[in-house]
C-alpha positions as MATLAB code, in Angstrom:
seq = 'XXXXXXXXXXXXXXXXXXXXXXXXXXXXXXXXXXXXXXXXXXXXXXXXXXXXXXXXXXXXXXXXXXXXXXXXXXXXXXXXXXXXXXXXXXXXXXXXXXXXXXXXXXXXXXXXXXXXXXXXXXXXXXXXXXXXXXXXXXXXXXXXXXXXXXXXXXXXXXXXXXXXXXXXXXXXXXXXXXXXXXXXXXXXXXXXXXXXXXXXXXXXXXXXXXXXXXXXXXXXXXXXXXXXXXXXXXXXXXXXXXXXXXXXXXXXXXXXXXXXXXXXXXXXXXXXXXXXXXXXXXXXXXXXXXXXXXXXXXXXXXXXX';
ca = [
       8.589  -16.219    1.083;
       9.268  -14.667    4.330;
      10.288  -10.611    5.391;
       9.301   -7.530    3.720;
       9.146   -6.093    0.834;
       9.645   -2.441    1.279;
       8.388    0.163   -1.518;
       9.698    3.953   -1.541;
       7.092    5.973   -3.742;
       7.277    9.681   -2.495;
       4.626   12.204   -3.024;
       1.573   13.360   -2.897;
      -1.816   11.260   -3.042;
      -2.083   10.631   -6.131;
       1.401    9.869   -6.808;
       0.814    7.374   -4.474;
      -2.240    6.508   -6.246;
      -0.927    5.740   -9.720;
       1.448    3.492   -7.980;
      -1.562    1.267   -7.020;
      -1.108   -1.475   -9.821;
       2.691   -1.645   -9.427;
       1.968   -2.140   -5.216;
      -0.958   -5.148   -6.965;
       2.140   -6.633   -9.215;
       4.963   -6.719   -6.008;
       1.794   -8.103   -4.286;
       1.344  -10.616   -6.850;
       5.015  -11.438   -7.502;
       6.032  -11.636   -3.691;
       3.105  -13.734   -2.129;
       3.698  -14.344    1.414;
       5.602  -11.414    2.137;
       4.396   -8.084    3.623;
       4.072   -5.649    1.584;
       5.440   -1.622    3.408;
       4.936    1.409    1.272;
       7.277    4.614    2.292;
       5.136    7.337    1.134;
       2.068   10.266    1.395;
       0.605    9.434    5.017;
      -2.814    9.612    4.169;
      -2.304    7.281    1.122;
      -0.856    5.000    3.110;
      -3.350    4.667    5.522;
      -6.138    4.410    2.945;
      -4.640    1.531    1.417;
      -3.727   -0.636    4.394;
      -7.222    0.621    5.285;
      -7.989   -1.129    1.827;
      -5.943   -4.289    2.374;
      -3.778   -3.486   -0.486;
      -0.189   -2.999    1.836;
       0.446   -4.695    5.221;
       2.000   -0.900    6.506;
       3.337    2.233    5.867;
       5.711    4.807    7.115;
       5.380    8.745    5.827;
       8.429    9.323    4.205;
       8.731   12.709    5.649;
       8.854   10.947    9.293;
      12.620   11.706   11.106;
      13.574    8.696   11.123;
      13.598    8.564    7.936;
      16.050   11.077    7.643;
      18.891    9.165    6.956;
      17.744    7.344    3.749;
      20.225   10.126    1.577;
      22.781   10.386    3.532;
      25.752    7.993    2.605;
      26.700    7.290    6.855;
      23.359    6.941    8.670;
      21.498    3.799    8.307;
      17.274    5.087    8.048;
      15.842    3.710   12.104;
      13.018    3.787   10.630;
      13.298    1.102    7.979;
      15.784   -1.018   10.471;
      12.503   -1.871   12.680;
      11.000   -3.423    9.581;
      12.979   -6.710   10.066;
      14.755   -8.422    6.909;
      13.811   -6.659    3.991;
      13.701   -9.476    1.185;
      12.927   -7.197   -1.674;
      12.846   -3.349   -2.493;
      12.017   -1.026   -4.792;
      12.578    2.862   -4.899;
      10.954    5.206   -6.987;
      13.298    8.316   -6.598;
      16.366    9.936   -7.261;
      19.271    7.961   -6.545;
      22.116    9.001   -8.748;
      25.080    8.489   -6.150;
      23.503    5.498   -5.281;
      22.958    6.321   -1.804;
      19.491    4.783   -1.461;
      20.560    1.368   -3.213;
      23.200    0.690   -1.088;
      21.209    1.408    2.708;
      18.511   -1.239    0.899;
      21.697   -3.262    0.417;
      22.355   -3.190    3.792;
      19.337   -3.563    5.393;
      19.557   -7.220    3.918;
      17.538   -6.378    0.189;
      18.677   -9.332   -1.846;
      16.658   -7.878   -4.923;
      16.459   -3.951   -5.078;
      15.016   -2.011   -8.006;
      15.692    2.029   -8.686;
      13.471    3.780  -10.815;
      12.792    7.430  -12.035;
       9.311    8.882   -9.817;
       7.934    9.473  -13.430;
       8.415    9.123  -17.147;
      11.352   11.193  -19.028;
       9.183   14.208  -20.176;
       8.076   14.385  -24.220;
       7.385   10.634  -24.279;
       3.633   10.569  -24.295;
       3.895    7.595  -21.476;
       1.499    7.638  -18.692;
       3.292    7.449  -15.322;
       1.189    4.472  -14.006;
       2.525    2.733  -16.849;
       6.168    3.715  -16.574;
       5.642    2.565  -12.625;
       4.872   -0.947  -13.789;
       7.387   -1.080  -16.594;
       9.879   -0.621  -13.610;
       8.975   -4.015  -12.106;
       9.775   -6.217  -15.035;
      13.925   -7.126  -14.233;
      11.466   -9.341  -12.209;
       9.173  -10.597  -14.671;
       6.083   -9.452  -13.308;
       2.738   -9.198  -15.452;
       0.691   -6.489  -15.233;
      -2.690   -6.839  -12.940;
      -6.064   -7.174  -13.539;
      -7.667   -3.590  -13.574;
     -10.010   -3.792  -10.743;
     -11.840   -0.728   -8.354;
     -10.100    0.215   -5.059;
     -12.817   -0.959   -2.338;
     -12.300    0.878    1.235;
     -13.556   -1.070    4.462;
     -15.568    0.311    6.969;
     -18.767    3.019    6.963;
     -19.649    4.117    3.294;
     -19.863    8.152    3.691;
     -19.484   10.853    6.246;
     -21.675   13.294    7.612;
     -24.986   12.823    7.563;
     -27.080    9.926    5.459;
     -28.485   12.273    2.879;
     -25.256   11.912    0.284;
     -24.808   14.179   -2.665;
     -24.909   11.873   -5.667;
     -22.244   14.357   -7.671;
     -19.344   15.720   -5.438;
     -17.792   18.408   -7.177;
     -13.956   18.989   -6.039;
     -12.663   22.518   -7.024;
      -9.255   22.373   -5.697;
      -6.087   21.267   -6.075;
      -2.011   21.418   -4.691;
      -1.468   24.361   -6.512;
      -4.014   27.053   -7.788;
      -2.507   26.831  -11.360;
      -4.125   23.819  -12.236;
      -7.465   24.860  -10.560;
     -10.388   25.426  -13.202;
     -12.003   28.644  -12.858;
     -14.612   29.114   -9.620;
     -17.075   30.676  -11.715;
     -16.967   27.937  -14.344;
     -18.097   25.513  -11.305;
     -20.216   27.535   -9.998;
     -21.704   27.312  -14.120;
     -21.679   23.785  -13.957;
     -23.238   22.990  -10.312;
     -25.927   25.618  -11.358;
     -27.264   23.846  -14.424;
     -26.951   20.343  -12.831;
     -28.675   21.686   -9.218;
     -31.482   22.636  -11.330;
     -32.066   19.481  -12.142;
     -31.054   17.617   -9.197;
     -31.935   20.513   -5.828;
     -30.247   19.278   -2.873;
     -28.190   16.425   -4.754;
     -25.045   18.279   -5.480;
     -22.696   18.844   -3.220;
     -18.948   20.225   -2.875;
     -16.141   18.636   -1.621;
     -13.689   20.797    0.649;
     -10.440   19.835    2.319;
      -8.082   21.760    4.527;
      -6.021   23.355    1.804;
      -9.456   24.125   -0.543;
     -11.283   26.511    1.705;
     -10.367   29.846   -0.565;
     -11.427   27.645   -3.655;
     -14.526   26.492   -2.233;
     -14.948   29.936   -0.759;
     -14.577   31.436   -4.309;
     -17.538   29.208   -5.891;
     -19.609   29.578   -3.476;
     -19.276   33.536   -4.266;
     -20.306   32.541   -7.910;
     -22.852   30.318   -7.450;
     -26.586   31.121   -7.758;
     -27.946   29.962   -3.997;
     -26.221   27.842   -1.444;
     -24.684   24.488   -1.981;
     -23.898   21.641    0.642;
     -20.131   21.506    1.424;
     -18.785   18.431    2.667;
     -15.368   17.632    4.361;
     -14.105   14.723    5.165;
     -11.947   14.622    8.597;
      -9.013   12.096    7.073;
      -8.160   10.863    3.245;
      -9.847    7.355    4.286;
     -13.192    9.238    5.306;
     -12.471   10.539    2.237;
     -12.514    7.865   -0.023;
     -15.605    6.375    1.884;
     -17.820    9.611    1.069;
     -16.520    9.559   -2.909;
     -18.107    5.651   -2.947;
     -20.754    6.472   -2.647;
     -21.142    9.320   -5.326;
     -22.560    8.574   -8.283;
     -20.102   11.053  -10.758;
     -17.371   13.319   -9.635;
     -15.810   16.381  -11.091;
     -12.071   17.892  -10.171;
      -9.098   19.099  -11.535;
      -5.729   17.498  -11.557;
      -5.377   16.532   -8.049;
      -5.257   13.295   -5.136;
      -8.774   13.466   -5.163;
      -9.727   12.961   -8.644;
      -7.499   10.183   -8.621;
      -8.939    8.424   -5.850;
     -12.632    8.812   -7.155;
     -11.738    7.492  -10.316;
      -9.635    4.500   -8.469;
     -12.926    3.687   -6.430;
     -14.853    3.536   -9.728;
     -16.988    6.774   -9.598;
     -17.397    7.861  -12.777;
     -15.630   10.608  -13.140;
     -14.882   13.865  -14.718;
     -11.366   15.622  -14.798;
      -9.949   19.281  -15.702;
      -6.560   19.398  -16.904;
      -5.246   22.651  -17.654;
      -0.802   23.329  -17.635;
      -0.439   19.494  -16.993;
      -0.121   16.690  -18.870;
      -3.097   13.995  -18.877;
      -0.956   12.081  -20.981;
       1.065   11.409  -18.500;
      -1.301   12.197  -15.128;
      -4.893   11.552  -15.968;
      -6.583    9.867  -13.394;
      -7.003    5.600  -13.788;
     -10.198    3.983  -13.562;
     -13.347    2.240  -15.139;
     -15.141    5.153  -16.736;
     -13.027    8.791  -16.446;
     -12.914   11.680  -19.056;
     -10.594   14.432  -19.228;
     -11.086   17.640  -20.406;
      -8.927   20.364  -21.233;
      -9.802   23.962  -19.237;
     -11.024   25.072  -22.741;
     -14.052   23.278  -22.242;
     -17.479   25.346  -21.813;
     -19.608   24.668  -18.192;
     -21.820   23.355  -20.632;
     -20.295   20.887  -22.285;
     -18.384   19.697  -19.079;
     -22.474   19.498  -17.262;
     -23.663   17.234  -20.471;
     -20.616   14.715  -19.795;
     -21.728   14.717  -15.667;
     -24.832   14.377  -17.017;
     -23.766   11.439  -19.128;
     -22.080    9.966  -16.416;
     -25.318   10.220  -14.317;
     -27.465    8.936  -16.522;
     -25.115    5.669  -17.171;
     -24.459    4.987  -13.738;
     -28.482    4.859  -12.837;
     -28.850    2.632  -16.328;
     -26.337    0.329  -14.715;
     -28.044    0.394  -10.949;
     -30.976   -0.176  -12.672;
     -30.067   -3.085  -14.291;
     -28.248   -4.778  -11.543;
];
C-alpha cells in the first residue's frame, strides 16, 4: 500500500499519548503507508522522534483552519498527497470533517468520539482502539515507548526520582506541601537524588513546593517535550498528577506513581508496565512507601539483568 494514512487526534499530550496503541494498530494494519498524526505539537514531534509516525502537523496550525468549515478544503492536509485511509477522533456531527477526508481522496475514513461516553467505566485508550475495528484490526503488543537520541538533559548527575507537581489546570494538582512531605522523607534517604521536574506552565507549582520543602531541591527543565521524554528514561520512579507528563513516564516504562484527584483514572490513568494511582486522599507517607517500592523493584531488576 501506497499514500497516507492521516490520523486527527486533538489535544493535549497525553491525549495524544493514550492514542499511542491505536497509531501501533493503523501502523500494523496499513504497512507500507505513512503514517501523519494531526495533533499536540510536541507529541508529535516526540513520536516521529520515536519512529512511531512518519509526520505530523499541529492541529492548531492555519492551515488547518478549514477542516470545519463545510467550503474550504484544509491546505494543510492537501500537501499530504493521496490520503488512502483516515481516521478522526473528534466531533463531527454535520459531517463536515468526513466529507473534506472524502475529498481529499480517503477511500476508508473512520469518525470517532475523542473519548468514552461518560459513566461507562471504559478507559479512553481502550475506547481509541475499539474505534479501529470496522477494519479488523487486533490490538498491539504492549511494549515501552523508546526515544532516539541523548538519554537526559542537563548535566550527567540525573535524579533517579523526578517528581512532577503540575498539571493543565491547578484543580487536579496535589497539594505543594504534600510533595514537599514526600520529597522530604525520600531526600533523606537518597540527598542529592531527587529532583523536580518544571515546565513552562509549572513554575508557581514548583515555586510553591519549594516554599514547603525542608532545604533546596534540584529543579530540572527540559527545553522541548522530546528532551523531555529523554530526561524521564532515565529516572528510575516518577511521581505526578493527572497530566502529559505522567503519561509519558509511564509510556517510557518508568515506574511510576500518579495522583488523581476530580478526574477519572478509570478512564485517564496513565498506560504502562508498572504505574499506580492514587487518589489525593492518600497520606505523603503512604504515597513515599509506594516510590519507595518502586525504587527498590527497579534496582532488584537492574540488578538482576
Amino acid at each position: 500500500m501506497s499514500g497516507t494514512v492521516l490520523a486527527i487526534r486533538p489535544g493535549a499530550l497525553g491525549d495524544t499519548l493514550l492514542a499511542l496503541p491505536a497509531l501501533r494498530v493503523l501502523r500494523a494494519r496499513f504497512a507500507g503507508a505513512r503514517l501523519h498524526l494531526v495533533g499536540h505539537r510536541g507529541g508529535g514531534a516526540l513520536l516521529q522522534a520515536a519512529g512511531e509516525i512518519d509526520g505530523w502537523t499541529d492541529f492548531d496550525a492555519p492551515e488547518l483552519a478549514g477542516l470545519f468549515s463545510p467550503h474550504d478544503l484544509p491546505s494543510g492536509l492537501e500537501r499530504l498527497g493521496p490520503i488512502e485511509a483516515a481516521v478522526a477522533w473528534l466531533a463531527d456531527a454535520e459531517g463536515v470533517v468526513q466529507a473534506h477526508l472524502r475529498r481529499l481522496g480517503a477511500a476508508r475514513v473512520l469518525v470517532a468520539p475523542a473519548r468514552p461516553e461518560p459513566g461507562l467505566g471504559r478507559h479512553t485508550a481502550d475506547h481509541l482502539l475499539a474505534s479501529l475495528s470496522p477494519w479488523g484490526v487486533a490490538p498491539p503488543a504492549a511494549q515501552p515507548l523508546v526515544l532516539p537520541g541523548p538519554s537526559g538533559a542537563g548535566t550527567d548527575e540525573q535524579a533517579e526520582l523526578l517528581v512532577h507537581p503540575g498539571s493543565g489546570s491547578a484543580a487536579k494538582n496535589w497539594p505543594p506541601e504534600s510533595f514537599a512531605r514526600v520529597l522530604d522523607q525520600l531526600g533523606q534517604a537518597r540527598p542529592g537524588r531527587v529532583g523536580l521536574l518544571c515546565g513552562p506552565a509549572d513554575e508557581a507549582a514548583c515555586a510553591a513546593v519549594l516554599r514547603h520543602a525542608a532545604g533546596p531541591l534540584p529543579v530540572v527543565r527540559p527545553a522541548s517535550v522530546l528532551e523531555l521524554g529523554q530526561t524521564l528514561a532515565r529516572a528510575r520512579a516518577y511521581l505526578g498528577n493527572d497530566s502529559g507528563v505522567s503519561h509519558l513516564a509511564a509510556v517510557l516504562g518508568v515506574r511510576t506513581v500518579a495522583l488523581f484527584g476530580p478526574t477519572d483514572p478509570c478512564t485517564w490513568a496513565p498506560r504502562g508496565p508498572w504505574v499506580r494511582v492514587f487518589s489525593f486522599s492518600m497520606s505523603p507517607t503512604q504515597v513515599a512507601c509506594a516510590l519507595q517500592e518502586a525504587l527498590r523493584l527497579q534496582g532488584e531488576e537492574e540488578s538482576a539483568q
